[in-house]
C-alpha positions as CSV (number, residue, x, y, z in Angstrom):
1,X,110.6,95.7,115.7
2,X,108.1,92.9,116.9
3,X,106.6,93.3,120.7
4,X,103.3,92.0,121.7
5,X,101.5,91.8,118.1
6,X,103.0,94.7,116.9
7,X,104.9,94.9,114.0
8,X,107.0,98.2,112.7
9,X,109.6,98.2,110.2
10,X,111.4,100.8,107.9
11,X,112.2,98.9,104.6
12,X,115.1,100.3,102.7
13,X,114.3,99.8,99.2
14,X,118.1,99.4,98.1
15,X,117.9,96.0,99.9
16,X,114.6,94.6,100.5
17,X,111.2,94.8,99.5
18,X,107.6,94.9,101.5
19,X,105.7,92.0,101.3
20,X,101.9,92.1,101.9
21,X,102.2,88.3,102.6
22,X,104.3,88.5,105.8
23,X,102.1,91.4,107.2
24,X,99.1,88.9,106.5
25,X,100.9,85.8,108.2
26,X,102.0,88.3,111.2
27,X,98.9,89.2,111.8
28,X,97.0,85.7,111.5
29,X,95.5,83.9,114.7
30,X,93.1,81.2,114.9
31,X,91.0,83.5,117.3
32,X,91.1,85.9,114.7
33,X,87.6,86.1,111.9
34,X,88.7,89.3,110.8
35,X,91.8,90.3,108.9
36,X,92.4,93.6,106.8
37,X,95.1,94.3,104.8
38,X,96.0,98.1,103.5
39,X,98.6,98.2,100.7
40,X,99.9,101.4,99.0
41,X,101.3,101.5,96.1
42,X,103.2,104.2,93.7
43,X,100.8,105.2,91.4
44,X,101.1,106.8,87.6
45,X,99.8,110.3,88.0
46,X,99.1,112.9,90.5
47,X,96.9,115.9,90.3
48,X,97.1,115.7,86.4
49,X,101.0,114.9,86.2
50,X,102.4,111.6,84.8
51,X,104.7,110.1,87.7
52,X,107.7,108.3,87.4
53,X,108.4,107.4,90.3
54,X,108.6,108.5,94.3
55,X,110.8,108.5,97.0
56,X,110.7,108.5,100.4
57,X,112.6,109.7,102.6
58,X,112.3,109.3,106.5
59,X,113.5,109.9,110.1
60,X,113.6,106.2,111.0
61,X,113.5,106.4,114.4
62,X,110.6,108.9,115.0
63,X,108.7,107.0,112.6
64,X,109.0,103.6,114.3
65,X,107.6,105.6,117.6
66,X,104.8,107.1,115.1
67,X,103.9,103.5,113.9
68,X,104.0,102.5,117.8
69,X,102.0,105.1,118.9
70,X,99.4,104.4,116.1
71,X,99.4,100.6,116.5
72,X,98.6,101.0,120.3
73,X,96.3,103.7,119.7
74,X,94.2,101.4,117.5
75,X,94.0,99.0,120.4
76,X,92.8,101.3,122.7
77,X,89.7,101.6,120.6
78,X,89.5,98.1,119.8
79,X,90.5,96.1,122.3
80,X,93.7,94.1,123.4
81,X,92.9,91.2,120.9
82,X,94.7,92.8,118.2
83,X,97.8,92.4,116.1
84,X,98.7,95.0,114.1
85,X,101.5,95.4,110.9
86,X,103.3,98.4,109.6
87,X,106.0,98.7,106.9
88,X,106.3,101.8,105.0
89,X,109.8,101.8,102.1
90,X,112.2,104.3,101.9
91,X,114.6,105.0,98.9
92,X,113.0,105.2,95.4
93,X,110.1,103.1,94.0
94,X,108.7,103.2,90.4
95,X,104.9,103.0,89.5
96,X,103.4,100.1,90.8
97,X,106.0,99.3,93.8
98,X,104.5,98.6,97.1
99,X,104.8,101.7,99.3
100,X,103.4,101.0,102.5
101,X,101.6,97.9,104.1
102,X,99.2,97.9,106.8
103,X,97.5,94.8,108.5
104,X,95.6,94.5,111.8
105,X,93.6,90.8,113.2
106,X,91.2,90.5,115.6
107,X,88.3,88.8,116.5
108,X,85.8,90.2,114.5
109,X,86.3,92.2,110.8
110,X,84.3,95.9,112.4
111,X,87.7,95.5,114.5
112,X,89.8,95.3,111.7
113,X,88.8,97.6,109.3
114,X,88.6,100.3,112.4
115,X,92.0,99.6,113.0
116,X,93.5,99.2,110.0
117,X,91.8,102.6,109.1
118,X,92.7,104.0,112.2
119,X,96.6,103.0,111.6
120,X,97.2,104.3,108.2
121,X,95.6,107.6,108.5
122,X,97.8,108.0,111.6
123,X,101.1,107.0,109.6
124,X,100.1,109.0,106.4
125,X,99.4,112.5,108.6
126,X,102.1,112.0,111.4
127,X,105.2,109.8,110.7
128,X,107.5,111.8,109.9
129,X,108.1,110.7,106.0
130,X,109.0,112.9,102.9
131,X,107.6,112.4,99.7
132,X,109.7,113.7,96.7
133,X,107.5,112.8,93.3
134,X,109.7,112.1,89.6
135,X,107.8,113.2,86.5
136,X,107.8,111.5,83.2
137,X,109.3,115.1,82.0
138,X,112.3,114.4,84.6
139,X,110.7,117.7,86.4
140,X,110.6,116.3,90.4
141,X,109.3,117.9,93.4
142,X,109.1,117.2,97.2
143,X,105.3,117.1,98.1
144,X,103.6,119.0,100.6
145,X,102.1,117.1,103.6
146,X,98.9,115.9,104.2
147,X,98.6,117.3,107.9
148,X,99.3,120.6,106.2
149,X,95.4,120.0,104.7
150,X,93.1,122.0,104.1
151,X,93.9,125.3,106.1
152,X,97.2,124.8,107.6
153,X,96.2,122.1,110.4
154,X,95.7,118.2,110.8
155,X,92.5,116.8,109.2
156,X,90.0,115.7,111.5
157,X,89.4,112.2,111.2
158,X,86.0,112.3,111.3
159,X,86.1,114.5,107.8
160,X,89.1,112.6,106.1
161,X,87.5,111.1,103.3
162,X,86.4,115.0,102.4
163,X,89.5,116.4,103.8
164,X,91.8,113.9,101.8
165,X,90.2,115.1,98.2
166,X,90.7,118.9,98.8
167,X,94.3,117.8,100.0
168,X,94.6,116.1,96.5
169,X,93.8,119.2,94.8
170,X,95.2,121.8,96.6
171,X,98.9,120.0,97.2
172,X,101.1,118.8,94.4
173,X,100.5,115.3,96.4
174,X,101.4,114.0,100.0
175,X,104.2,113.9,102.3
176,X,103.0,110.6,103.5
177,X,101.4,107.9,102.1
């Protein structure tokens, strides 16, 4: 779904891949001096567990409106000169595939990093996207979610980079990216 420099797409894995490219092409402008790029990928372990693999499972719909919501929420803290990108897969992905992509432009890079920042904490405590981890044993488990961190409620923003450790330990991993 493109409208007025946004970008939101669910990528099913069984027929496409995310590429970090298109987000930083979409989100390119000659007016723009800052451009960040956010790409998660399927990592090798988790809270001392050798993954496999992940996937992710999603209600497509509500999380299109998630990634809306963010991507307009970023630019009413930064300012209507901004593009923004979001594509997030769904299906499974081994170590190493691309799991999300964000990417925001504007002007100037405080801009960008704000809004990128602001974007992917939004889609990793809100959209509405299951995370089920496999284990080099063949054990797998369905993670808990971030906004369940730490105490039951969302993590303040303000505290993430805290908050997101003690989720790390406390949780078998996150619900979203």
């Amino acid at each position: 779904m493109d409208a007025d420099g946004m970008h939101y797409e669910v990528v099913d894995v069984a027929s496409g891949r995310i590429d970090p490219a298109a987000a930083l092409d979409f989100v390119s402008d000659p007016a723009f001096g800052g451009i960040t790029v956010f790409v998660g990928r399927v990592r090798d372990h988790n809270v001392g567990r050798e993954v496999s693999g992940i996937s992710y499972d999603m209600y497509d719909a509500l999380a299109l409106n998630v990634f809306a919501g963010a991507a307009h929420t970023a630019m009413e803290a930064v300012g209507p000169r901004l593009k923004v990108y979001i594509a997030h897969a769904k299906g499974r992905l081994a170590v190493g595939d691309i799991a999300v992509v964000v990417a925001a432009g504007t002007p100037h890079r405080d801009e960008a990093f704000r809004a990128c920042r602001s974007v992917i904490e939004a889609v990793k405590h809100t959209a509405p996207i299951w995370k089920q981890e496999h284990y080099l044993d063949g054990d797998s488990e369905w993670s808990e979610g971030c906004s369940l961190c730490p105490g039951g409620h969302a993590v303040d923003p303000a505290t993430e980079h805290e908050a997101a450790h003690a989720c790390d330990g406390h949780h078998a991993g996150h619900a979203r990216v």
